[in-house]
C-alpha positions in Angstrom: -77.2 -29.0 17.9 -73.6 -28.9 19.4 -73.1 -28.1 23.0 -71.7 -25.3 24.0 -67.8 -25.9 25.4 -67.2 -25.6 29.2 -65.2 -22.2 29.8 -61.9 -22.9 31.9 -61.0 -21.3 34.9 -57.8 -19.7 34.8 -55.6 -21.5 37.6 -53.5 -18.4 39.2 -56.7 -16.5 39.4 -58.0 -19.0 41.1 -55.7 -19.3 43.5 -55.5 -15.3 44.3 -58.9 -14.5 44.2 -62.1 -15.4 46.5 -65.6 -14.0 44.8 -68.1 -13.4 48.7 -71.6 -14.2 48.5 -72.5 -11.0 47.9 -70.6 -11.3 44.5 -67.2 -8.9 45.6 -64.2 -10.0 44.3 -61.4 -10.0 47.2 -57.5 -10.1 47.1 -54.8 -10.4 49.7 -52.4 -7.2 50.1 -48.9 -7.2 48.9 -45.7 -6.9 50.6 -45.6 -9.4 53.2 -43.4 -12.1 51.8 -39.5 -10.4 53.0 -38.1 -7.0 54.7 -40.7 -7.9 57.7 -38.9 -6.7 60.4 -39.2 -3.4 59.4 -42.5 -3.0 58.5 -44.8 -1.7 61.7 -47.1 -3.8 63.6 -50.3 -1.6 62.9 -49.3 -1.8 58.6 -48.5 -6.0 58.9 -52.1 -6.3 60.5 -53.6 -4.6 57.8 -51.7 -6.3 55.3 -53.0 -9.2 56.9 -56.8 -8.7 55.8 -58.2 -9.1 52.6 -59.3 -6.3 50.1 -61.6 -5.9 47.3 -60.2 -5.5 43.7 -60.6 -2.3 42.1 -63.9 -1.8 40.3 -61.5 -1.1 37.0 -59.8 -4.7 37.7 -63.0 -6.6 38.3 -64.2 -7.6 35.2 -60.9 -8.8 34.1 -60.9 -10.8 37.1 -64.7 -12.1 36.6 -63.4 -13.5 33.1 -60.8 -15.7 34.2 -63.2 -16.8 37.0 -66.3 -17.8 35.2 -68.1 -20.0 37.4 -67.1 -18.4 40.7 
């Protein structure tokens, strides 16, 4: 009986997303890269933290991320 082929992680999903121990699949916000100056202080802190994908997005995500 043939094994069953190893499933590859896709690499730029890898590199955006972070699954918790809990099994939630965080992202980083958008809209931090240029145009910084101005964007208010209290917006750029919460662009700072991460955020959970949208329910809708997460099993897209889960595929490309199959042993995370």
């Amino acid at each position: 009986m043939a094994k069953k082929a190893k499933l590859k992680t896709h690499r730029g999903a890898a590199k955006r997303f972070r699954v918790t121990a809990t099994g939630k699949i965080m992202r980083m916000h958008s809209g931090k890269r240029h145009l910084l100056g101005t964007k208010p202080a209290r917006r750029m802190r919460r662009l700072k933290k991460l955020t959970e994908v949208h329910p809708a997005d997460a099993p897209t995500v889960r595929r490309m991320l199959p042993y995370a």
